[in-house]
N, C-alpha and C positions, 0 to 999 in steps of 0.2 A: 700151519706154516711148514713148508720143505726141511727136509734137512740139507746140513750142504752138499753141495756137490765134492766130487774129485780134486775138479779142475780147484775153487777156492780152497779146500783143503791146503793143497800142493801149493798155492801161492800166498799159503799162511805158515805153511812149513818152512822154504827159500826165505823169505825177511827175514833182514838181521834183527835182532835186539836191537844194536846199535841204530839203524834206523828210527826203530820206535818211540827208543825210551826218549828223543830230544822231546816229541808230542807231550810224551807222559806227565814231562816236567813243567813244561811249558802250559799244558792244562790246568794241572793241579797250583801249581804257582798264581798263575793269571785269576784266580780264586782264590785267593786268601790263605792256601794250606803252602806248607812247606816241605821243602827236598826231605828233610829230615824224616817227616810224618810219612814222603813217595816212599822211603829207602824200608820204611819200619812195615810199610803195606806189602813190599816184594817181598821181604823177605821174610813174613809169614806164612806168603804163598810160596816161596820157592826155596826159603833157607839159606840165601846169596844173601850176606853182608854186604855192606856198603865199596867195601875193598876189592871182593869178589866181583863186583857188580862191575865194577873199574875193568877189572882186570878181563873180563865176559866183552864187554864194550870194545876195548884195546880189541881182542882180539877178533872183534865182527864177526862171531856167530851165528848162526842161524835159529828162530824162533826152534826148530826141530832139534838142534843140537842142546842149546838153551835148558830145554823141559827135559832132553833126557838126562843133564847134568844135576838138575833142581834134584829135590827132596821133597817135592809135594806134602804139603801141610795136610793132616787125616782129614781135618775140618773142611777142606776145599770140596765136598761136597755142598755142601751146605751153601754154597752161592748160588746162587738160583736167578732167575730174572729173562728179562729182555735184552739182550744187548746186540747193538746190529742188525735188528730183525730177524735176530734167532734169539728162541728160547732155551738158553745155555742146557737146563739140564735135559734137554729135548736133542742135543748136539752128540752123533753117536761115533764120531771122531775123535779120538782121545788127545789129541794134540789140538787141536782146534777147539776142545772143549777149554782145554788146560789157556791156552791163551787169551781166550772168552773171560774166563777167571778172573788171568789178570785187568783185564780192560774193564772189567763190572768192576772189582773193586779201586781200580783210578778213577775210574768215573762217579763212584759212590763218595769216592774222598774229596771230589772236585766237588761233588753236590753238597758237600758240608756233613756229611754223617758221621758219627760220633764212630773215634777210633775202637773203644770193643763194640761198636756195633758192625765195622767192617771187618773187623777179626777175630772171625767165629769164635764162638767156642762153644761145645757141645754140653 
């Protein structure tokens, strides 16, 4: 499988959060998991409380500004997979990796997987 390009790089960097996150909830919801469980999955990846997250949103960030604000959880290795049709740890873009991240574990929590099995631990 390729890795990505520039050009998807760059038009994963530009999107806001706030864009996103309506999907994120709206997935996860439409499944049976809840906002509470979304908020508990970011912010092991990212360290943004619930408050934080408000206050990120308000302000329409960009996925780029976003990650460089986060606190990257050490364990964020440790997510591996398919997502997109990329192989996340096969992703040699570190912001597009970081994003991949988040989307594997919303998707993992949409699919019903047990909360410490979506948040790692070493």
């Amino acid at each position: 499988m390729p890795n990505t390009t520039p050009a998807h790089d760059e038009k994963i960097a530009v999107l806001t959060f706030a864009s996103v996150y309506p999907h994120y909830v709206t997935k996860v919801v439409k499944k049976g998991r809840t906002l509470t469980e979304l908020h508990e999955v970011i912010e092991w990846l990212t360290g943004f409380n619930e408050q934080k997250l408000e206050e990120l949103i308000e302000e329409k960030i960009s996925f780029k500004t976003f990650f460089e604000r986060a606190k990257l959880n050490p364990n964020a290795p440790l997510i591996k997979g398919m997502i997109c049709g990329y192989r996340i740890e096969d992703i040699e873009t570190p912001l597009t990796q970081q994003v991949r991240y988040l989307d594997k574990l919303v998707d993992e929590l949409a699919k019903g997987r047990k909360m410490d099995k979506i948040l790692r631990t070493s």
